[in-house]
C-alpha positions in Angstrom: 0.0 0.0 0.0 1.3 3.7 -0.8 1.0 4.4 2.8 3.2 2.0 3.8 5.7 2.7 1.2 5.8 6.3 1.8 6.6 5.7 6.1 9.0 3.3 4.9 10.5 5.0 2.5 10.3 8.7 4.4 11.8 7.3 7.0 15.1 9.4 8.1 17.6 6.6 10.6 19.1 8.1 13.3 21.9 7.3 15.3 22.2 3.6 16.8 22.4 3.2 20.6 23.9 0.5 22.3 23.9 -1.8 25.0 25.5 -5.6 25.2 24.5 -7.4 21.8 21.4 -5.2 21.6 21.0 -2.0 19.8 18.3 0.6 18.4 18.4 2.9 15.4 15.7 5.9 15.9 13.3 6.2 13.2 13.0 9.9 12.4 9.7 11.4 10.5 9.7 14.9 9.2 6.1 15.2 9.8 3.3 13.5 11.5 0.0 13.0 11.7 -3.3 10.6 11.7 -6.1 10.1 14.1 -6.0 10.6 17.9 -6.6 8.1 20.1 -5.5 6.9 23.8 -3.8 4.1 24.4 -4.5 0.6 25.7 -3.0 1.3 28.7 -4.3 4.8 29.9 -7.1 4.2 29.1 -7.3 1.2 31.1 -6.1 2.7 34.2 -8.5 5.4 34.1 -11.7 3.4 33.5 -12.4 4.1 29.9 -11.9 0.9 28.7 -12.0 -2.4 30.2 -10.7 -6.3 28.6 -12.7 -9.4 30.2 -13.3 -13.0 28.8 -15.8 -13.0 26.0 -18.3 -15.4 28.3 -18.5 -16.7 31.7 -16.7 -19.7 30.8 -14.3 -17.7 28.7 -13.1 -19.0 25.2 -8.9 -18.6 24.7 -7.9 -17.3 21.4 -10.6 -14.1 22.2 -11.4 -11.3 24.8 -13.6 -8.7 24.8 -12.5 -4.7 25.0 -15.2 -2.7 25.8 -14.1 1.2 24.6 -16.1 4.0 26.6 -14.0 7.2 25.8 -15.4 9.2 22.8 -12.1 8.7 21.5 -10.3 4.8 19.6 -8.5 3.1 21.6 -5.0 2.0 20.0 -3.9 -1.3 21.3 -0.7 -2.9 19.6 0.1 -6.2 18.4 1.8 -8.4 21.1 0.9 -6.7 24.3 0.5 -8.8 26.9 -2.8 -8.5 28.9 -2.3 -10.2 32.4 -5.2 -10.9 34.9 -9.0 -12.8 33.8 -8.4 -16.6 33.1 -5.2 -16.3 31.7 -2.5 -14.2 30.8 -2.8 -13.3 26.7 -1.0 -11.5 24.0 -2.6 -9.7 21.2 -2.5 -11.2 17.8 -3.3 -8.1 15.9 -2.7 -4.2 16.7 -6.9 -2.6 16.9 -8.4 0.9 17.1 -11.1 0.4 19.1 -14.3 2.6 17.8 -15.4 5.1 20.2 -17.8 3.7 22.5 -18.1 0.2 21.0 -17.4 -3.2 23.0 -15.7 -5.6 20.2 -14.1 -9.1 20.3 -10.2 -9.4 19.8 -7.7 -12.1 19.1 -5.3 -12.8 21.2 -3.5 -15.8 21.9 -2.5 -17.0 25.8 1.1 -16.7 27.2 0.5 -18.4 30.6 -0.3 -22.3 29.3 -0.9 -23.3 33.1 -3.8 -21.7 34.4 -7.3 -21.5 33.5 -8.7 -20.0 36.2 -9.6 -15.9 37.5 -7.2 -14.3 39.0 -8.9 -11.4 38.6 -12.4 -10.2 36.7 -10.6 -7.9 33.7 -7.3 -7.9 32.1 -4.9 -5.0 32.4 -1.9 -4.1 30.0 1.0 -5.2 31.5 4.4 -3.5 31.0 5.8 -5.6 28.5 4.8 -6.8 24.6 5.4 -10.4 23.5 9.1 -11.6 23.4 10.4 -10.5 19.8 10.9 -13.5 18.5 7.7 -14.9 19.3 6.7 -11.6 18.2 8.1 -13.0 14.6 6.6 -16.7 15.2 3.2 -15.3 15.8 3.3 -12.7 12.8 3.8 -15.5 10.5 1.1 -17.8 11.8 -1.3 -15.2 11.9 -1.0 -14.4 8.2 -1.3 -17.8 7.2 -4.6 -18.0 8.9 -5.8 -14.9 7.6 -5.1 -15.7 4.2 -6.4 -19.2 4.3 -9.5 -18.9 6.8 -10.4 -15.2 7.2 -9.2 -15.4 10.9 -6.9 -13.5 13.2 -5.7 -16.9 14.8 -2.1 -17.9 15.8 -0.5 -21.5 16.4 -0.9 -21.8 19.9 1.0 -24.7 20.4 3.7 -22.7 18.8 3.8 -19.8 21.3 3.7 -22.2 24.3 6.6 -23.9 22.6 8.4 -20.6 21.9 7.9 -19.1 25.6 8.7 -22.5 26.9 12.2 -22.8 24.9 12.8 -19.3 26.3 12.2 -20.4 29.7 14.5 -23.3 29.6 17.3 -21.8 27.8 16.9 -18.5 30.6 16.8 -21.1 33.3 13.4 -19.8 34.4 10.9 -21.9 36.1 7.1 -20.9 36.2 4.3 -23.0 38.2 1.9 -21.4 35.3 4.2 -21.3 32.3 3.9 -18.0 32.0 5.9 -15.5 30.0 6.0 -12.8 32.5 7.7 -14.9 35.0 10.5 -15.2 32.0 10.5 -11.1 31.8 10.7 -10.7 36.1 13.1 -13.5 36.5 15.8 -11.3 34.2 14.1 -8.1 35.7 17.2 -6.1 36.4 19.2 -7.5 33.6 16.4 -6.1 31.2 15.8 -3.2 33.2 19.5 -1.8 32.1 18.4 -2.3 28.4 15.6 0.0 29.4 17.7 2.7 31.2 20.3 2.6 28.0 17.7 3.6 25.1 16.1 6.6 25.2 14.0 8.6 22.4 15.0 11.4 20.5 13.7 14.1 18.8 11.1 13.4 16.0 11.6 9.8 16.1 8.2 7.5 15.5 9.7 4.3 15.2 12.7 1.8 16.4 14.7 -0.7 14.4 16.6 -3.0 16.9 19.7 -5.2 15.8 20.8 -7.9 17.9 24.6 -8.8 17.0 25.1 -6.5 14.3 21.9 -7.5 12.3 18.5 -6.3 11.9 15.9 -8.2 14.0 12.6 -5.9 13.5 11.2 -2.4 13.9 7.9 -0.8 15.3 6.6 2.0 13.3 3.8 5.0 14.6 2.2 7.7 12.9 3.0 9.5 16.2 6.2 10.4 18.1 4.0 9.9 21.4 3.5 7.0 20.5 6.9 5.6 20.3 8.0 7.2 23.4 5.2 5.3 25.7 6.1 1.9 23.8 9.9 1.9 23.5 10.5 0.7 26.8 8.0 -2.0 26.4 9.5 -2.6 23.1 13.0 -2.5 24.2 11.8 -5.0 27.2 10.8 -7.7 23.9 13.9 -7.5 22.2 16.1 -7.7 25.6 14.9 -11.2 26.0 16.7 -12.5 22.8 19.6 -10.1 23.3 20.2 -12.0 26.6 19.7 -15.2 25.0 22.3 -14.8 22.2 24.8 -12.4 23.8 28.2 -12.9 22.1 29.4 -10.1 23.6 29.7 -8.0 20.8 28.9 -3.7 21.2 29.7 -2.9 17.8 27.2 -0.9 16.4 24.9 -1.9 13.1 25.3 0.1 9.9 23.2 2.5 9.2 23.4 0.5 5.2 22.0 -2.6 6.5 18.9 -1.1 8.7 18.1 0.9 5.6 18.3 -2.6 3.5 16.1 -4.0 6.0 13.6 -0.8 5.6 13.4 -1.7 1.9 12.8 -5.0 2.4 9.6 -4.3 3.9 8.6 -1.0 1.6 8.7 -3.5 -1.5 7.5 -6.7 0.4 4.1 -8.6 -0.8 1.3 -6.6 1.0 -2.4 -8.0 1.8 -5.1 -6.5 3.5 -8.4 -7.2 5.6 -11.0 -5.7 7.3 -10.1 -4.6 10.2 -10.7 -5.4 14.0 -12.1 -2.5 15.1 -11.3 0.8 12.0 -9.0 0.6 9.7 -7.9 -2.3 7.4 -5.5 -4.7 8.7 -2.0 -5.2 6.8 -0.4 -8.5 6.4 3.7 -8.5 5.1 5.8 -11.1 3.4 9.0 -11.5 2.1 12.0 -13.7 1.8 13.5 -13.1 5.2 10.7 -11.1 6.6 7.2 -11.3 8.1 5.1 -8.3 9.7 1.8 -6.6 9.4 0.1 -3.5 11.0 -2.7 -1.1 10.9 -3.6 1.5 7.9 -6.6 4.2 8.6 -7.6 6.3 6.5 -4.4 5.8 4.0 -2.4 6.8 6.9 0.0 4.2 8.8 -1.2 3.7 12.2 1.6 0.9 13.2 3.7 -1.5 11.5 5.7 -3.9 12.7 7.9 -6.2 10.7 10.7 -9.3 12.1 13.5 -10.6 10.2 13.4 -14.3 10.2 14.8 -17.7 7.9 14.8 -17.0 4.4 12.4 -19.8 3.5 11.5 -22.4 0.8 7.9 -20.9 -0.4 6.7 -24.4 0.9 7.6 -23.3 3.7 5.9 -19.9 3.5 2.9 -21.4 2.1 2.5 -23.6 5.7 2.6 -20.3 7.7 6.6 -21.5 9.3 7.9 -17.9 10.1 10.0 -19.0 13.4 13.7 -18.7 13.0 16.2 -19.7 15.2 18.1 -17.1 16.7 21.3 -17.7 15.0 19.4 -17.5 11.9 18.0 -13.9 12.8 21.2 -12.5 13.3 22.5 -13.9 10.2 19.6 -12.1 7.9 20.0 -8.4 6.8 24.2 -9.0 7.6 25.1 -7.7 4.0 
């Protein structure tokens, strides 16, 4: 779509910032612009929204968010609402129509528990862990394009937050992903304190060893600035996993190769949960998707992973190994 292209290709890259194996490029906008809206998480924690099961019993690929401002609610792919019967992720990023109570996807992150903890969901300070960010991606385009449907491989998250967890040397009672994100909690917590936003930047493209791993992209600065910790928190996670030590910073050639990857990948659309349409993004060594409204870019989000067979593609396997993400985008 010419939105897309046009972010992508408007898109200024500032200077990387580094800490251990991780590091973030600052993507810089000369202008900006789109609708307004609040996000998930104010406007959970002041009452104008609220996320519960879909039914008593509760059904868990789906929750309901009930928007009650008189403004959309944004709420982006792969943050983690904690609390209800389970902990979930969302599949898709949604605008929430003013006033409107709508049914999203999501997929669950805590495999162990099926049971309230609490009545409603709340936003939790983290998104999905980057690469399951990528695994999830992949999966959910397949579906869409095949079934109509916003639904992810379950099996394939529990496996991905479940190798995390084992190779972290994390043990949870409920399988959960959070416990993963507070066992590390100070060692992530310096990722956080290293990054920091600068002026006019509405994205962030992070490299892990030297190589492009995936970027968030927002129609508004604000945006970025209230997600990049929780962003920075997702790739931390695989930056820990694969540390080889290395604080070289990635060239400025490679994140812009990585950029045009996803400018002049395959592009399908949907109807949209909530407004907008719903974008979809493949390529050879790249999977993503995001949110267009009214021919402006709301978010995208794209993940290197395995350059695939298109067998491969065709079966919805996005998940690469972590070695094989750090090797994609290197020239």
């Amino acid at each position: 779509m010419e939105s897309i292209q046009k972010s992508l290709k408007g898109s200024e890259i500032g200077e990387a910032q580094q800490h251990g194996s991780l590091a973030m490029l600052p993507l810089l906008a000369s202008s900006e612009g789109g609708v307004d809206y609040l996000l998930a998480g104010e406007a959970l924690r002041s009452g104008v929204a609220r996320v519960t099961e879909v039914s008593e019993s509760g059904h868990v690929p789906e929750l309901k968010f009930s928007n009650l401002a008189d403004l959309p609610v944004l709420i982006l792919e792969g943050e983690e609402l904690v609390g209800a019967k389970q902990n979930r992720t969302t599949n898709l990023t949604i605008l929430a129509p003013p006033r409107t109570t709508i049914v999203i996807p999501v997929s669950c992150v805590e495999a162990g528990r099926w049971h309230y903890q609490s009545r409603e969901a709340e936003v939790s300070e983290r998104v999905h862990m980057a690469s399951g960010r990528a695994a999830k991606a992949a999966t959910v385009s397949y579906h869409l394009h095949h079934e109509g449907v916003a639904h992810a491989d379950q099996g394939r998250v529990w496996d991905d937050i479940g190798c995390a967890a084992q190779c972290l040397g994390v043990h949870s009672p409920t399988r959960a992903m959070s416990d993963i994100f507070e066992s590390h909690r100070p060692r992530i917590d310096e990722f956080v304190a290293a990054f920091r936003p600068v002026e006019r930047q509405v994205g962030a493209l992070f490299a892990i060893a030297d190589a492009p791993a995936g970027f968030d992209l927002f129609a508004h600065a604000a945006t970025l600035r209230a997600m990049l910790p929780k962003l920075v928190r997702s790739y931390a996670v695989d930056a820990i996993r694969v540390d080889d030590g290395s604080g070289s910073k990635p060239g400025a050639g490679r994140a812009r190769a990585f950029l045009d990857a996803a400018a002049t990948a395959t592009v399908e659309s949907y109807p949209a949960v909530g407004l907008g349409t719903t974008v979809r993004l493949s390529a050879d060594g790249l999977v993503g998707g995001g949110l267009v409204h009214d021919d402006r870019l709301v978010h995208l989000a794209a993940f290197a992973v395995e350059r695939q067979s298109s067998a491969d593609r065709d079966n919805g396997r996005g998940l690469a190994s972590l070695s094989a993400r750090r090797r994609s985008y290197r020239h």
